[in-house]
C-alpha positions in Angstrom: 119.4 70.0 103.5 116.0 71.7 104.8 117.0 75.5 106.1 115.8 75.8 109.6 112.6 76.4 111.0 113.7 79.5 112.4 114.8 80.8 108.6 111.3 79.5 107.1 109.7 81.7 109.5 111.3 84.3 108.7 111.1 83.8 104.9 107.7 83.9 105.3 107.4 86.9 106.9 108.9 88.3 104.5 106.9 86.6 101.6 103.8 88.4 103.5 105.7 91.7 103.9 106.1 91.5 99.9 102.8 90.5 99.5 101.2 93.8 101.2 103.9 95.7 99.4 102.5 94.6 96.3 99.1 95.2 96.9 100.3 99.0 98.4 102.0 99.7 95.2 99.1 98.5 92.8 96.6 100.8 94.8 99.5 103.4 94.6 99.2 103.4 90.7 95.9 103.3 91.0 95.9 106.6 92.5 98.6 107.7 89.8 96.1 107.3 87.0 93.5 108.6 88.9 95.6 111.7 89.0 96.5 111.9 85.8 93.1 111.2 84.0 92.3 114.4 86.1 95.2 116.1 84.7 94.5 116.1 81.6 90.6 116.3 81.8 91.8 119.7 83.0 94.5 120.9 80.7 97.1 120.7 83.8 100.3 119.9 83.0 100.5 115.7 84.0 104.5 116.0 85.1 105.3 118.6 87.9 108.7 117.8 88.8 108.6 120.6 91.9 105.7 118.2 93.2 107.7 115.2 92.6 111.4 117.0 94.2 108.9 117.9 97.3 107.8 114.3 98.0 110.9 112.7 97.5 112.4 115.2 100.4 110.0 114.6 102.0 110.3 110.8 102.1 114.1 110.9 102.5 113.7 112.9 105.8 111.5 110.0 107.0 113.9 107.6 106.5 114.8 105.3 109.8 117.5 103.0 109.8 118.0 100.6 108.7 117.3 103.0 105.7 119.0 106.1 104.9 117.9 108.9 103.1 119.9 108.1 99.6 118.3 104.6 99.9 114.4 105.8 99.9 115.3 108.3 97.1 116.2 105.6 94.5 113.5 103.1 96.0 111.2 106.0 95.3 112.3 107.3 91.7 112.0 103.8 90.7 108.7 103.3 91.6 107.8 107.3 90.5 109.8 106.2 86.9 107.4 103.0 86.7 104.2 104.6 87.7 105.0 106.9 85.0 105.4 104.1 82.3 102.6 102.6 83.7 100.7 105.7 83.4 102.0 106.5 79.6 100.7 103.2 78.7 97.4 103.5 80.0 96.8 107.2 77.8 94.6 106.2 74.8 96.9 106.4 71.5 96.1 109.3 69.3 94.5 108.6 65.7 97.5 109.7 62.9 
């Protein structure tokens, strides 16, 4: 049985809602290495978790149904945690 017009339309919008997502969260880690290169081109310390506790606030108090608060904070430390890995990935390995 073929879902309804009504639901393809709307499964597309979404398909394009992921699509800029995607595209907003590689430019996002973009920026994260970009930060990081800088970092440690200048002996600053790459993690500063005040920095990171500020933003998340920050975010959570800009939440609008029909997300809450507790719900941007996980989206948020998931993508923060992956950016991370990303980012620890991209440093050149040491010579032993």
């Amino acid at each position: 049985m073929k879902p309804a017009p009504e639901l393809e339309a709307l499964r597309r919008s979404i398909d394009d809602l992921d699509n800029r997502i995607l595209a907003l969260v590689a430019e996002r880690v973009k920026v994260v290495l970009a930060v990081g290169q800088f970092k440690r081109d200048h002996q600053i310390a790459v993690y500063d978790p005040e920095r990171e506790r500020k933003m998340l606030e920050r975010l959570c108090s800009q939440a609008s149904a029909p997300l809450d608060g507790d719900t941007v904070r996980r989206i948020f430390e998931r993508l923060i945690d992956e950016s991370r890995r990303i980012e620890q990935h991209s440093m050149p390995k040491l010579a032993p």
